[in-house]
C-alpha positions as CSV (number, residue, x, y, z in Angstrom):
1,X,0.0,0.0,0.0
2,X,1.7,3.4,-1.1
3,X,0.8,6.4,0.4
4,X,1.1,10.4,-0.6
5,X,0.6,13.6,0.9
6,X,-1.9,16.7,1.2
7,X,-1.4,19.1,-1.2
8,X,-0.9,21.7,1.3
9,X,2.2,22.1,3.1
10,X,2.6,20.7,6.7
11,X,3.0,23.1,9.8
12,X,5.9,21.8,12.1
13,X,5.4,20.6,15.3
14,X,6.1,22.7,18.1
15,X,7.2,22.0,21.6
16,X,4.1,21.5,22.8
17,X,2.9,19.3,20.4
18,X,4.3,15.9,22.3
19,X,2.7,17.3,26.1
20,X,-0.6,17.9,24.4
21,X,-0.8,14.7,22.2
22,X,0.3,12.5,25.3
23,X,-2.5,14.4,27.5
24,X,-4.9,13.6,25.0
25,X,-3.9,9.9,25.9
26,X,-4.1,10.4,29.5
27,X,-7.4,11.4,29.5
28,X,-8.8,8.5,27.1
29,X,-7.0,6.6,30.5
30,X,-9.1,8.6,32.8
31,X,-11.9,7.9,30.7
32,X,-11.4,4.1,31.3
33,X,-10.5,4.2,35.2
34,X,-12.7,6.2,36.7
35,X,-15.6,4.0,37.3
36,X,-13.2,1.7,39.4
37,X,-13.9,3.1,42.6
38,X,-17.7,2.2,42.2
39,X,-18.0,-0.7,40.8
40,X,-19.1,-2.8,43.2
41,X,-21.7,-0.1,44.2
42,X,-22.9,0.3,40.6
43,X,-25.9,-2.6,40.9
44,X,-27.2,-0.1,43.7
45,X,-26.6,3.1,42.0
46,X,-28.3,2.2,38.9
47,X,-30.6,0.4,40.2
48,X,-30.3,-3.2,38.1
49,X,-28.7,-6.4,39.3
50,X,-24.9,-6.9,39.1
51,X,-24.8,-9.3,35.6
52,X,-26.7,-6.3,34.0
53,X,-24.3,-3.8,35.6
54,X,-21.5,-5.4,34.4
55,X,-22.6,-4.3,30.4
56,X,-21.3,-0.9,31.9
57,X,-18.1,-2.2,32.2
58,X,-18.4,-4.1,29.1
59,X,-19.6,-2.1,26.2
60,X,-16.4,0.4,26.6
61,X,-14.5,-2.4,26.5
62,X,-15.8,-3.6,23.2
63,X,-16.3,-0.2,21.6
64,X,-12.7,0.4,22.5
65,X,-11.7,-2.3,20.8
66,X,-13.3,-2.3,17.6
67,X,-13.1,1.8,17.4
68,X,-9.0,1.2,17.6
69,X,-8.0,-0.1,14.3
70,X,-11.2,1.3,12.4
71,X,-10.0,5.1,13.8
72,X,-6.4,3.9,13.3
73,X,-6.6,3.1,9.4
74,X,-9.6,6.5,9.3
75,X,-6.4,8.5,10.4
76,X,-4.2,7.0,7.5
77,X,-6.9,8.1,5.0
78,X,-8.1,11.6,6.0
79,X,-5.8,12.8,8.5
80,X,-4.7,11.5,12.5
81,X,-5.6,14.6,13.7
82,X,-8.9,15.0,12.4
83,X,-9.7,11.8,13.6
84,X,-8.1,12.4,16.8
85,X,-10.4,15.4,17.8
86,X,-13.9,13.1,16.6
87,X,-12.7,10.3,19.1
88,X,-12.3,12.8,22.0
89,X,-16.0,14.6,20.7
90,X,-17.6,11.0,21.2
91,X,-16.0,10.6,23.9
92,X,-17.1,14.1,25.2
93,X,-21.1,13.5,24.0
94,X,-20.9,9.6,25.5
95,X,-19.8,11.1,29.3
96,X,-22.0,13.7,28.9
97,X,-24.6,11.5,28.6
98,X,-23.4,9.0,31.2
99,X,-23.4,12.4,33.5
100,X,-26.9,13.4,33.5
101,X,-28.7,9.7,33.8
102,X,-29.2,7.1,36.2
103,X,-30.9,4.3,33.9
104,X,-29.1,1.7,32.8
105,X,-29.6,1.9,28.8
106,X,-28.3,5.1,28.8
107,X,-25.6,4.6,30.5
108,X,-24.9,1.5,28.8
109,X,-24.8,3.7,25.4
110,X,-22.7,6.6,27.0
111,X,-19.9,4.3,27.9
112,X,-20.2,2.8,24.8
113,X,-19.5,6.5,23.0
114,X,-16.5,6.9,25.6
115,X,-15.1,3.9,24.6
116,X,-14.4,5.0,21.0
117,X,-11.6,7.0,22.3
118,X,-9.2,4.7,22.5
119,X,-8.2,5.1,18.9
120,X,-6.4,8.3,20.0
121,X,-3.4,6.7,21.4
122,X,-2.4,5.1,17.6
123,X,-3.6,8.1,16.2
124,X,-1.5,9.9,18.7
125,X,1.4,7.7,18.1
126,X,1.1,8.1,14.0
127,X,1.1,11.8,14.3
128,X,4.5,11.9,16.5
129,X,5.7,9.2,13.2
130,X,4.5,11.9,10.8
131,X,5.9,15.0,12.5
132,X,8.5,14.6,14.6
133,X,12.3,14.5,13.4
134,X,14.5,11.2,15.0
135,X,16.0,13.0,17.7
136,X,13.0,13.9,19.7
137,X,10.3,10.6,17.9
138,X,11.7,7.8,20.7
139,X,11.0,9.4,23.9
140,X,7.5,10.6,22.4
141,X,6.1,7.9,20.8
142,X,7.3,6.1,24.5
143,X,5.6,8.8,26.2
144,X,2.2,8.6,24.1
145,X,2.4,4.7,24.6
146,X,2.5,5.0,28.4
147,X,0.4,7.6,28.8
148,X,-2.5,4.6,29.1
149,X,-0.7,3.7,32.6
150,X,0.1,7.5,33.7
151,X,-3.6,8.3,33.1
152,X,-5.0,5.2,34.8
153,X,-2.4,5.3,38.1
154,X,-3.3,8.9,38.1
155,X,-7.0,8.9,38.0
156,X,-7.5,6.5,40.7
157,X,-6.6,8.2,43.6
158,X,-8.5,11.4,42.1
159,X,-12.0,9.2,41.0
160,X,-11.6,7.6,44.6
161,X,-11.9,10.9,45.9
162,X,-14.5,12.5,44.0
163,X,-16.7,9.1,44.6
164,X,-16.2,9.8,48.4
165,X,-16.9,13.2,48.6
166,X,-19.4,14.2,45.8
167,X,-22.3,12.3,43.9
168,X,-20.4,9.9,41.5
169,X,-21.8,11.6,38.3
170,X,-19.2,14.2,39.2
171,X,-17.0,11.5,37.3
172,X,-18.6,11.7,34.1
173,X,-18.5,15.7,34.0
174,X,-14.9,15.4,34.7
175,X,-14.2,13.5,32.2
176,X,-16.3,15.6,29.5
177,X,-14.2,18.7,31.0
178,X,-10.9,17.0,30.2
179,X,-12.3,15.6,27.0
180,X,-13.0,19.5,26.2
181,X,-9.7,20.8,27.4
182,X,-7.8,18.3,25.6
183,X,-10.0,19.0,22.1
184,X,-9.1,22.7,22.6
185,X,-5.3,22.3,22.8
186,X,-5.3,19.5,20.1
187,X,-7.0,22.4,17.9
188,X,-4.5,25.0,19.0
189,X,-1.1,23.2,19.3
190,X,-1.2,19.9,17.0
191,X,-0.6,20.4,13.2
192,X,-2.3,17.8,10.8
193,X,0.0,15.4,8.9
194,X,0.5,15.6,5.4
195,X,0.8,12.3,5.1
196,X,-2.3,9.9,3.7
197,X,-2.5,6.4,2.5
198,X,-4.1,5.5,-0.7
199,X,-7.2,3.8,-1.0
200,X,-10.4,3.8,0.3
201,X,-12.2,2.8,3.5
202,X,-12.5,-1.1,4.0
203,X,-16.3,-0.7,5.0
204,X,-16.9,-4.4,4.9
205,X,-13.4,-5.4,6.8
206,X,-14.2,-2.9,9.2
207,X,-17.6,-5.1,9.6
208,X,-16.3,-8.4,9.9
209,X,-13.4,-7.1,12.4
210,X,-16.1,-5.7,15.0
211,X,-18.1,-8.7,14.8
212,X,-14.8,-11.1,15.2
213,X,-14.1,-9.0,17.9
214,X,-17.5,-8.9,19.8
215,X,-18.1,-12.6,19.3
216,X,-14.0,-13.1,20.8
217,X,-14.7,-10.5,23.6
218,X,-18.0,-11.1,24.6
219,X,-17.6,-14.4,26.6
220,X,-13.8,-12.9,27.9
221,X,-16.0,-10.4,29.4
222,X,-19.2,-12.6,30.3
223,X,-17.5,-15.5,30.8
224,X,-17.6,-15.6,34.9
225,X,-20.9,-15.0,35.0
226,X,-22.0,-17.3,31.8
227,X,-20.1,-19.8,33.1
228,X,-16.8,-20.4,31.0
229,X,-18.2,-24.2,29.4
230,X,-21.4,-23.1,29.0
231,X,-23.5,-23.3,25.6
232,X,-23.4,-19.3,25.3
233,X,-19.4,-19.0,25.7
234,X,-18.7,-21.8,23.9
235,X,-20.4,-21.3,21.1
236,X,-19.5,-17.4,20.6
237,X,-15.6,-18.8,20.7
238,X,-16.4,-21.2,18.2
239,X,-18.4,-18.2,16.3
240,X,-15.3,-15.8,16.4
241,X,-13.3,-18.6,15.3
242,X,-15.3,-18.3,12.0
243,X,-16.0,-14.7,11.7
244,X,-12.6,-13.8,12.1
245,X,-11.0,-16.4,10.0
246,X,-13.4,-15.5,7.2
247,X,-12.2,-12.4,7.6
248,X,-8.8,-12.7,7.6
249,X,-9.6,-14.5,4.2
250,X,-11.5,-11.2,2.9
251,X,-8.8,-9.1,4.1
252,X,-6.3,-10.6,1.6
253,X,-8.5,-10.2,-1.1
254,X,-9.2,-6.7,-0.6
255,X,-6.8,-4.1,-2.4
256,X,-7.1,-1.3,0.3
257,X,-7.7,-4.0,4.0
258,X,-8.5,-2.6,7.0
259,X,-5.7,-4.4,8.4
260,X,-3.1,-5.6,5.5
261,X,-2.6,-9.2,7.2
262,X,0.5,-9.7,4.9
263,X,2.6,-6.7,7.3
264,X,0.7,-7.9,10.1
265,X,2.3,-11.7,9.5
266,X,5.7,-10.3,8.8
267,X,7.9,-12.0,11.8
268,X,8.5,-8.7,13.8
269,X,4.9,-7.4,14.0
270,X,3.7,-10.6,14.8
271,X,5.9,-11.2,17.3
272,X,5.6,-7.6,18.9
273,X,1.8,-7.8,18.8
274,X,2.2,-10.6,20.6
275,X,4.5,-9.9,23.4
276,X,1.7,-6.9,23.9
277,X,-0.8,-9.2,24.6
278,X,1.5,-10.7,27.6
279,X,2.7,-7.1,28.7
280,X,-1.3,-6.3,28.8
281,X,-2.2,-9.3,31.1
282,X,0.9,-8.2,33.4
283,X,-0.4,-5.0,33.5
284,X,-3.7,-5.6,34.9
285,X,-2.9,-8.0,37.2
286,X,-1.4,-5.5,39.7
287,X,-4.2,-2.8,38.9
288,X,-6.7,-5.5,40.0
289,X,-4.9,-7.4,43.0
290,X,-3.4,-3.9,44.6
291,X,-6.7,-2.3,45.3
292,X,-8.4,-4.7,46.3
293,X,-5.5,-5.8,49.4
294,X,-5.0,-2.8,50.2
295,X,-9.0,-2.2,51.2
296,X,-9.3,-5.4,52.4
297,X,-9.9,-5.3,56.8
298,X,-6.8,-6.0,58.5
299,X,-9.3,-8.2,60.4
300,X,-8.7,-10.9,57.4
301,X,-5.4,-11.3,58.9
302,X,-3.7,-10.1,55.7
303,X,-5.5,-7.2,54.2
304,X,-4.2,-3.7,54.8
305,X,-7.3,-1.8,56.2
306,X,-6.5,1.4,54.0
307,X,-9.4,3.8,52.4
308,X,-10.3,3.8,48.9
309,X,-8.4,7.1,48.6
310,X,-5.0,5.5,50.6
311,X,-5.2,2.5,48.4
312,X,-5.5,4.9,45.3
313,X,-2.4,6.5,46.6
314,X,-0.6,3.6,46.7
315,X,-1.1,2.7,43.5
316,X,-0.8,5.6,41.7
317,X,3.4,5.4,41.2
318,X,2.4,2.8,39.1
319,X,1.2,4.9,36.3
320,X,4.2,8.0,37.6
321,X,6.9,5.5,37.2
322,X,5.7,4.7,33.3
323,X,5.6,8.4,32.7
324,X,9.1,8.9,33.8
325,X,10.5,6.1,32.2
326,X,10.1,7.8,28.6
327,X,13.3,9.6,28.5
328,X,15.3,6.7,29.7
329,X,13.8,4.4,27.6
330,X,14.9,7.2,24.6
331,X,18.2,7.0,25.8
332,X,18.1,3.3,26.2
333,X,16.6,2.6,22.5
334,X,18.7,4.9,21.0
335,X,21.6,2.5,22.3
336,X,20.5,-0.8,22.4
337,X,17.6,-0.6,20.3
338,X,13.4,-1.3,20.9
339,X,14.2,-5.0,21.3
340,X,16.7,-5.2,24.1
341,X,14.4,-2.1,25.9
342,X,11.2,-4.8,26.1
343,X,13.2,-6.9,27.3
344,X,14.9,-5.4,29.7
345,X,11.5,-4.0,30.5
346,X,10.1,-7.4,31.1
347,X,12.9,-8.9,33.2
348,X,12.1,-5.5,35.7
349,X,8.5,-6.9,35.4
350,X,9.1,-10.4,36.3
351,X,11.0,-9.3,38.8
352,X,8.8,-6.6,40.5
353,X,5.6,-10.1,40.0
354,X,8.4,-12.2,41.8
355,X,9.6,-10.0,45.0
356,X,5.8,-9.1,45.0
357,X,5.0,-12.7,46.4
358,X,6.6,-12.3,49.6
359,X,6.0,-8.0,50.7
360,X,2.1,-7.6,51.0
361,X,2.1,-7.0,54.8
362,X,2.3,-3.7,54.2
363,X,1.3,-0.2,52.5
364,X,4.7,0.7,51.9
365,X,5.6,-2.5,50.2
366,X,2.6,-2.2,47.4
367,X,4.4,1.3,47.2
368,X,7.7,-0.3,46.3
369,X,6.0,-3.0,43.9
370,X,4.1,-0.6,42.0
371,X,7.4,1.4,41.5
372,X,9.1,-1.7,39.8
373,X,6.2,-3.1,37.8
374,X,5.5,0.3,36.4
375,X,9.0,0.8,35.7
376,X,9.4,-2.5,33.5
377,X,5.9,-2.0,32.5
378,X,6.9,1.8,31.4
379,X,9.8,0.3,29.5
380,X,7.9,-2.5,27.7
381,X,4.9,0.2,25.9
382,X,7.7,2.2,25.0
383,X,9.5,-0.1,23.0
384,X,6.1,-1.5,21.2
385,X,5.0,1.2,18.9
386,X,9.1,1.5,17.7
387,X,9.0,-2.2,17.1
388,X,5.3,-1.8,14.9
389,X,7.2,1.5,12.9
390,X,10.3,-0.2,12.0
391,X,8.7,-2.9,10.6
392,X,5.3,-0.8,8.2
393,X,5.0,1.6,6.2
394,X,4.4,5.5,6.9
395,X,1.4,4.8,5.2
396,X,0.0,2.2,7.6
397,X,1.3,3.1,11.3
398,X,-2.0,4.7,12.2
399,X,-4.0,1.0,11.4
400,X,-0.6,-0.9,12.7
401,X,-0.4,0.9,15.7
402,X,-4.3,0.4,16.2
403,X,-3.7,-3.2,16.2
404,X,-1.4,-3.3,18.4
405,X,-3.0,-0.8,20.7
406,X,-5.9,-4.1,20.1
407,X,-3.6,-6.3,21.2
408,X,-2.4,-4.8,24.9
409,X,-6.3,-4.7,25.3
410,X,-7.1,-7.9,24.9
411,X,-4.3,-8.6,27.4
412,X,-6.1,-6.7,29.7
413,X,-9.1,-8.3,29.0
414,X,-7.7,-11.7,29.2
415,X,-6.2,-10.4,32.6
416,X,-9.5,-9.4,34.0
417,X,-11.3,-12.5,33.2
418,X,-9.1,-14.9,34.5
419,X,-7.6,-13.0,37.5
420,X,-11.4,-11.9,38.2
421,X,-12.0,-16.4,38.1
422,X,-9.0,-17.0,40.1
423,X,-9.9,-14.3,43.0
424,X,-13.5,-15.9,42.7
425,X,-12.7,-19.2,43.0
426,X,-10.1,-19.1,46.6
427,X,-12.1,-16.6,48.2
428,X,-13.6,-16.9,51.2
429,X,-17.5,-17.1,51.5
430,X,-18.3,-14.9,54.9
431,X,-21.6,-14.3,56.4
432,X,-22.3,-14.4,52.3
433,X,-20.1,-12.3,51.1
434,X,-16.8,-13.7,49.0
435,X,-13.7,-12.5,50.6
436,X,-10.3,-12.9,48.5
437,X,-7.9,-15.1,49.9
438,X,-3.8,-13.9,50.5
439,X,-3.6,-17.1,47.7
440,X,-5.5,-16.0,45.3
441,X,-3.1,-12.5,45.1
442,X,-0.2,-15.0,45.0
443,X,-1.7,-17.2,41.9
444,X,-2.5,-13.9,40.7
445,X,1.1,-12.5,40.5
446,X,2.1,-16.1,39.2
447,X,0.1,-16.0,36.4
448,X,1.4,-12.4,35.5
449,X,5.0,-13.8,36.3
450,X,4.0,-16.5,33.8
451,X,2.8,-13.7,31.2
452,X,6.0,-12.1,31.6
453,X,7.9,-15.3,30.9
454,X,6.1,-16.1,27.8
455,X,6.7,-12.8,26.5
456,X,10.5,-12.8,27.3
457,X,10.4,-16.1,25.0
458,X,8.7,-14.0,21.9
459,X,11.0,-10.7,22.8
460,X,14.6,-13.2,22.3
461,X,12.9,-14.5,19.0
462,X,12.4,-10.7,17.5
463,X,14.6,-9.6,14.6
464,X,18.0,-8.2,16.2
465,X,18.2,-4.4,14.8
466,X,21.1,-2.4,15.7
467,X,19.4,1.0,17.0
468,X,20.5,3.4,13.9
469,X,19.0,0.6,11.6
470,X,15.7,1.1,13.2
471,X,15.4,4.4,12.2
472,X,17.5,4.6,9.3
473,X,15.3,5.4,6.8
474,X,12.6,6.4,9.0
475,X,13.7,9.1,11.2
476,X,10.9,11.2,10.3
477,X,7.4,10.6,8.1
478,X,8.5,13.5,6.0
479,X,11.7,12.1,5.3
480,X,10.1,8.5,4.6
481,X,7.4,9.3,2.3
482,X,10.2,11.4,0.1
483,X,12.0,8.1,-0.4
484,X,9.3,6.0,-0.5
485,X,7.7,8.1,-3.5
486,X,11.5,8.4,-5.1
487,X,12.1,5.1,-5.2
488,X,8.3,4.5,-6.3
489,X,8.9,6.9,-9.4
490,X,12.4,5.7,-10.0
491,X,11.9,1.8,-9.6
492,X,11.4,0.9,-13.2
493,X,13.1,1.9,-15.9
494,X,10.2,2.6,-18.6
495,X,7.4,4.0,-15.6
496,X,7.7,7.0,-15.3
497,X,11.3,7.3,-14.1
498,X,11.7,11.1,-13.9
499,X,14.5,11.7,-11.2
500,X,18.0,11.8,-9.7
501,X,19.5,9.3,-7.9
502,X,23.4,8.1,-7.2
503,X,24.9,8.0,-3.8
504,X,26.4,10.3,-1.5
505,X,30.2,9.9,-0.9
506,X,32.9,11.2,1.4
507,X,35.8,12.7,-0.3
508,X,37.7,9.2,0.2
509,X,35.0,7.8,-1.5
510,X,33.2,6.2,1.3
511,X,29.6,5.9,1.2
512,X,27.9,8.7,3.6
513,X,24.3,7.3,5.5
514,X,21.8,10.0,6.5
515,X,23.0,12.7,4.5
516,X,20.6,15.4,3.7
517,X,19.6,15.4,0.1
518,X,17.2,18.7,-1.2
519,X,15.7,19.1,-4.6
520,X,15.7,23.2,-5.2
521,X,14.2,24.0,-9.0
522,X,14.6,26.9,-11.1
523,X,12.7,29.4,-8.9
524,X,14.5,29.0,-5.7
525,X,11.7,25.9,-4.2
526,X,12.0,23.1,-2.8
527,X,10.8,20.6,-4.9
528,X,11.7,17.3,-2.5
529,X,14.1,15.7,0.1
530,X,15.1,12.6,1.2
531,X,17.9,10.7,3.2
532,X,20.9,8.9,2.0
533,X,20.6,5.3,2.9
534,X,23.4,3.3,4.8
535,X,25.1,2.9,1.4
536,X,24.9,6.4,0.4
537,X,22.0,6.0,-2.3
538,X,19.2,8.8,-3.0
539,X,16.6,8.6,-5.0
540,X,14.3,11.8,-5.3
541,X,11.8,12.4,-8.1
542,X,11.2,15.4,-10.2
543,X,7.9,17.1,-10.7
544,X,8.9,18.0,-14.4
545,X,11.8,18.2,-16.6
546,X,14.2,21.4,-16.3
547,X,17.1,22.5,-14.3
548,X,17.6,21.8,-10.9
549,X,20.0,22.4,-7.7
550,X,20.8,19.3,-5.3
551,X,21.9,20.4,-2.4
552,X,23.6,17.7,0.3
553,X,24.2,18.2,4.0
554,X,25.3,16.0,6.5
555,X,27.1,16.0,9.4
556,X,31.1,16.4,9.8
557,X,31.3,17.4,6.0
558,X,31.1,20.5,4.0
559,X,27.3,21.1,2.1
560,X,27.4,20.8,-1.3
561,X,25.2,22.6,-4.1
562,X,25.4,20.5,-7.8
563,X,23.2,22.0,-10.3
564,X,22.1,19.5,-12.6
565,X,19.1,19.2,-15.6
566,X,16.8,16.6,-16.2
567,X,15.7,16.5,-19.5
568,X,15.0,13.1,-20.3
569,X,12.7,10.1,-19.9
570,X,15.2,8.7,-17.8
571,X,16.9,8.8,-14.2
572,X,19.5,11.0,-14.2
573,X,22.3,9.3,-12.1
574,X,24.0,11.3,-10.4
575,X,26.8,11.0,-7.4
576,X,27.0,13.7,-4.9
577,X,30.3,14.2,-3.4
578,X,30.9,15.9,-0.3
579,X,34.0,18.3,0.3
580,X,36.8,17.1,2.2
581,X,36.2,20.7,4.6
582,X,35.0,18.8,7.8
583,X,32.5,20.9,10.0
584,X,31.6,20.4,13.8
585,X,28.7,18.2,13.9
């Protein structure tokens, strides 16, 4: 799948543009946690019994899902940031509506709106892809994709609050509020990208995917209370089992999919969507078991006897910890590249489930555990959406990064399910009520241990990239979708060839990578750019035939201007070399 740009010229991103974008993502987290502190009161307040509760809970979870890659691959084809500001404006109209009911349905249908903002963390992530030049992409695509755990840790102890102290609709209008602020300075700050895919909308794919997904999700979600062998469950498994692999076989007939399955099979994505779904579970485990031991009376012998509020407290360096693990995870990629960061993130993870087994007598301790789970977990996001960029297209990182933004929420879905069975299942039934047992938060961290290991296995298996050959040709969208359309326009030698191309060499000859080529023609424009490649090769097309000034940069060597014509049907080859005159860098 090729893709191309607007026709008018891209504003750059400012400073302000990485805050605002990873707010944005925050709040679609704030959106998602803020119920937490009343669930179990939410049969009451609404006035239903707790299965039909639950569909509150469950209908953001399934919008969310199937809104991500639809609003992922929307953004590739009419702009990230457009689509960016209608997912926080559904999000805005669904809390809204959530705020000023107490009935069920509607409430039902107002989390369902909310949930369609979770397509504005790929979206997020694509703009950064598009805008942002090398230097500043890793610790702000690592920032974007943590800002689902800064948002979460952060709203708890503020929801827990608000639900203690106010009526609990309070939520809902803080959310619209944010939803509004963060629309506002999305307006303001963040400039669209130029870049779009070609094609059109995959109206059928984006059919069969939502009702794969619901049919998968569905007994996840249910499961517990469906009973996990019953008729229902099984047989909407065996149903998604179908849908989606009819699907799948639809998708690879289409010209323009929803998803392109091919990229999505290619042995890195795979493998990195993947390792999400592990990094998900392990995620959730702790933002279920925490809470719940910290409330629990110290009367059980093991519970911690702390307030909703305390409890939120405690929890909340989980989500700090991932925020301030960006810029060392920058510095850490640009070293040792994406790869060795999730790993290294998910030995810190297994590590933090493991000393977690044997420090839950006290506040303090949860403290310390949240600190090193969010740390590895902080680590392991930030490496995921580097992983999904190296390996697609410019074209397709809004619908790549949906899908993997898919993926951690299955995790977390799988997480909730089972960990909700497991908890279930070794409580304690008193005077009616089930209390969890001290081993059921044990199997709980085992299973996330477990999570961790098997995505240590799939990390180890990932293609080893040294960290410049990650970004080597993708340091920024701009950049990338010059080359991609040079070598497009240049790739045969009877379509349509018009063009330079040649190499960029040092004045020893030696090939020089990342060099700065621009395209200037006869009325002082720039008419294209790209980057040299590790060899030295450029390749940048022409918009017509006439005389032209290439002008090459890079750093440690003089610039040099070469004014050249093309007046053929031909590439023009053409070697660019660089004056000995070194320059500081």
């Amino acid at each position: 799948m090729s893709h191309t740009t607007t026709d008018e010229p891209a504003r750059r991103a400012s400073g302000a543009t990485v805050p605002v974008l990873a707010f944005a993502g925050i709040v679609v987290a704030v959106m998602q946690t803020l119920l937490v502190p009343v669930i179990k009161d939410l049969p009451r307040l609404l006035d239903t019994s707790p299965s039909n509760a639950s569909w509150v809970l469950t209908s953001t979870l399934l919008s969310g899902a199937v809104a991500t890659p639809i609003m992922g691959r929307l953004g590739d084809l009419f702009g990230k940031r457009r689509m960016l500001i209608a997912s926080l404006s559904v999000m805005v109209v669904g809390a809204l509506l959530s705020a000023l009911t107490d009935a069920l349905i509607p409430m039902i249908v107002g989390r369902t709106l909310q949930g369609v903002a979770m397509g504005a963390i790929p979206l997020g992530i694509g703009l950064m892809r598009d805008m942002l030049p090398r230097e500043r992409l890793g610790s702000a695509m690592a920032l974007m994709s943590s800002s689902i755990g800064v948002g979460g840790g952060l709203a708890l102890p503020a929801a827990a609050l608000v639900a203690q102290n106010t009526d609990w609709h309070a939520l809902y209008y803080g959310a619209a509020g944010l939803g509004v602020v963060s629309i506002a300075l999305t307006l303001l700050v963040v400039p669209e990208s130029p870049l779009r895919a070609k094609g059109s909308f995959d109206l059928p794919g984006a059919f069969g995917l939502t009702a794969g997904l619901i049919l998968f999700l569905l007994p996840i979600s249910k499961g517990s209370d469906w009973g996990w062998s019953s008729p229902t469950t099984l047989g909407l498994f065996a149903a998604a089992v179908v849908v989606l692999l009819l699907w799948g076989l639809m998708e690879l007939r289409v010209a323009a999919p929803l998803v392109d399955l091919r990229t999505t099979a290619r042995r890195e994505v795979l493998l990195t969507n993947l390792a999400s779904i592990m990094v998900g579970v392990s995620f959730f485990v702790i933002s279920l078991v925490l809470p719940q031991l910290l409330q629990l009376p110290s009367e059980t012998g093991y519970g911690l006897g702390q307030s909703m509020v305390v409890a939120g407290l405690c929890v909340a360096p989980l989500g700090l910890t991932m925020m301030f693990t960006a810029p060392v995870y920058a510095r850490l990629s640009a070293r040792y590249g994406p790869r060795t960061t999730l790993i290294v993130g998910l030995v810190i993870i297994g590590i933090g489930y493991a000393g977690g087994l044997g420090v839950m007598s006290a506040a303090w301790q949860t403290v310390v555990t949240s600190v090193l789970i969010g740390a590895g977990i902080g680590l392991a996001y930030s490496s995921l959406p580097a992983l999904i960029i190296s390996a697609v297209p410019a074209s397709e990182t809004g619908a790549a990064n949906g899908l993997n933004t898919l993926m951690r929420s299955i995790g977390t879905s799988v997480s909730s399910a089972v960990i909700g069975m497991v908890l279930a299942n070794t409580a304690n039934d008193v005077g009616g009520v089930a209390v969890p047992t001290l081993h059921g938060f044990r199997v709980s961290f085992m299973i996330a241990a477990g999570a961790v290991a098997v995505g240590l296995v799939l990390a180890f298996f990932l293609p080893r990239r040294t960290p410049a050959a990650v970004f080597q040709l993708r340091a920024s969208s701009e950049e990338d979708a010059n080359l991609a359309r040079a070598e497009q326009a240049l790739a045969g030698a009877g379509q349509h060839p018009l063009g330079f191309r040649g190499r960029v060499l040092a004045a020893d000859g030696a090939p020089v990578a990342r060099a700065k080529v621009t395209l200037i023609d006869r009325h002082g424009r720039q008419a294209g750019a790209t980057l040299s490649a590790g060899d030295g090769s450029y390749a940048l097309a022409v918009p017509a035939q006439g005389p032209y000034v290439l002008a090459a940069r890079a750093a440690g060597h003089a610039p040099l201007a070469h004014a050249a014509t093309h007046g053929g049907d031909r590439p023009v080859d053409l070697d660019l070399p660089l004056p000995g005159e070194t320059v500081p860098a």
